[in-house]
N, C-alpha and C positions, 0 to 999 in steps of 0.2 A: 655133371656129377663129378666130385673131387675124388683124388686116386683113391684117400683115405675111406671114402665113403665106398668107394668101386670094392677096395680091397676089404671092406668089412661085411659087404654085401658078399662076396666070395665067398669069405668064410663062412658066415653063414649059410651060405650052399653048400659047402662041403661038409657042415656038422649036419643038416638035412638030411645029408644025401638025396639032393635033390639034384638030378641031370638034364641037361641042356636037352635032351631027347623026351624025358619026363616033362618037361615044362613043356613042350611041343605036343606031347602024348593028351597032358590034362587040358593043356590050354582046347587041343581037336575036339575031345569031347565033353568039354563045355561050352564048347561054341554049336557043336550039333544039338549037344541037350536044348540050349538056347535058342534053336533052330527050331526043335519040333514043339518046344514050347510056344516059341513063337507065331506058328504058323495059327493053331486056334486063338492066338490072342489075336493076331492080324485077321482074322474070320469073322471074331465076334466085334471087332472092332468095324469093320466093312458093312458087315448086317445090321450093326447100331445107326453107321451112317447113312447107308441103306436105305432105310426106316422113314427117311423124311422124303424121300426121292417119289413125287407124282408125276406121273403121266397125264395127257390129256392126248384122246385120240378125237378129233373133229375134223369128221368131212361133210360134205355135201353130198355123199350119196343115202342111200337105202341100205337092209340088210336084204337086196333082189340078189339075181342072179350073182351080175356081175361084182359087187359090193360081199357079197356072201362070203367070198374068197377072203377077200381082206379080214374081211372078220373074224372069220376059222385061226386066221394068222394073230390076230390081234388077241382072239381069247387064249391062246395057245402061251402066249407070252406073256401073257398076265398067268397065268396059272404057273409058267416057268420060273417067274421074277417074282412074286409073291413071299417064298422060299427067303428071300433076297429082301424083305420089307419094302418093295418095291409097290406103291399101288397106280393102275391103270383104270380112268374114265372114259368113254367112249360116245358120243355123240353120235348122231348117225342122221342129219339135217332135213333128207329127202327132197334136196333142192331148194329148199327155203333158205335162203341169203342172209335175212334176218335171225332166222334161229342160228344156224354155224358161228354167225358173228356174235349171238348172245351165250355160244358152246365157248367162242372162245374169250368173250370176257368173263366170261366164270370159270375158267380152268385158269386165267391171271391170278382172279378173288380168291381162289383158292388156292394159291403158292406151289399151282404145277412148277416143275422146274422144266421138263421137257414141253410141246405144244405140237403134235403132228396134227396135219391139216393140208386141205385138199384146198388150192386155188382157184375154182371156177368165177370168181368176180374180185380182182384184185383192186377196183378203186372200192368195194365194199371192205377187203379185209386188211386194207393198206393200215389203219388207222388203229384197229387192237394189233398186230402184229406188229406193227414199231413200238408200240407200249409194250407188248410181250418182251419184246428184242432190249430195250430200254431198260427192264426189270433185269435183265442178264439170263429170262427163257431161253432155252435152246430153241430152234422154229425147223423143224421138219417138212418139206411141202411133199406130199403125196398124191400122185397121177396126175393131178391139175394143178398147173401154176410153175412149171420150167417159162415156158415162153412169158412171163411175169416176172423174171430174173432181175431185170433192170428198174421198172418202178418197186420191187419190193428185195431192198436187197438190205434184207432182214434176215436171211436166212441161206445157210449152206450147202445144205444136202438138201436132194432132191430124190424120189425113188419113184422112177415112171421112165417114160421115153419123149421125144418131140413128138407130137401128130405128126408134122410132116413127115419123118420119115418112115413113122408105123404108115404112114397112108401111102406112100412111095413103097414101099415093103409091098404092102396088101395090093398096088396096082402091079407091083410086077408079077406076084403070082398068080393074081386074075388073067394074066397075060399072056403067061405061060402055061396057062389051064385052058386057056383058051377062047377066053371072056369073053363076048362081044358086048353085051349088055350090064350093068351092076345097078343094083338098087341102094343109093345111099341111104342111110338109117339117119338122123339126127336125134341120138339116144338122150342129149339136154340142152334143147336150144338155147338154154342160158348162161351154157357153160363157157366163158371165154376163153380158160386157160386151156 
């Protein structure tokens, strides 16, 4: 800026009376105004984008006992995310290999962006989970399918534990209980993960 232009811009400020603290004053609370305006536009704008965001919940269990849990958890968060244009499917295989894997070629046909899914036979779900991973799905693996890390490394997050050391865990407090005897369960022979 030329001095001329500096020095006419001044005067202009002083026929204003406009001050360096005023201009600091207005500029604060139009940036606040701008602020709280902004925050429902950035809301509606999140819940528009929102809106296209599917889930796909598939596993290989049941809604039994132990399955029941997950579920409680899963309705819980569809109900919560919903709010959110967020829609949640749920699959629930009951050990069948072929359905999960047809839960989750249709949570692909359907443009889930997320895919959570339980690993119990990873040369069965190798195959839609790199196609999931390949579309740019996110791939969540749940309780089954850690020790499956290396042939299917599709996927990042994991939310379970290793058996081995849940089973290390349960042998040292049988042990400490005083155990002599334990009756192992095989709750799904077909589970490999």
């Amino acid at each position: 800026m030329s001095d001329e232009m500096l020095e006419g811009f001044v005067e202009e400020e002083e026929e204003s009376q406009l001050t360096r603290r005023g201009l600091f004053v207005t500029g604060g609370l139009a940036a606040a105004g701008l602020t709280a305006l902004g925050s429902p536009a950035t809301k509606a704008f999140a819940a528009a984008t929102a809106s296209t965001i599917k889930v796909a919940v598939v596993t290989h269990g049941d809604t039994g006992s132990f399955w029941s849990v997950f579920k409680r958890g899963v309705d819980q968060a569809t109900k919560d995310l919903k709010a959110r244009g967020v829609s949640v499917t749920q699959v629930y295989a009951n050990n069948n290999v072929p359905k999960q894997v047809a839960g989750v070629n249709a949570a692909i046909a359907n443009g889930a962006k997320v895919i959570a899914t339980s690993v119990p036979d990873a040369s069965a779900l190798r195959g839609p989970l790199q196609k999931a991973s390949s579309k740019g799905i996110e791939i969540i693996t749940v309780n089954s399918g850690l020790g499956a890390f290396d042939s299917l490394p599709t996927y990042e997050v994991h939310i379970g534990q290793t058996e081995t050391i849940a089973g290390k865990g349960a042998g040292t407090q049988f042990k400490k209980a005083g155990a002599k005897k334990v009756l192992i369960v095989i709750h799904e022979a077909s589970n490999s993960g």
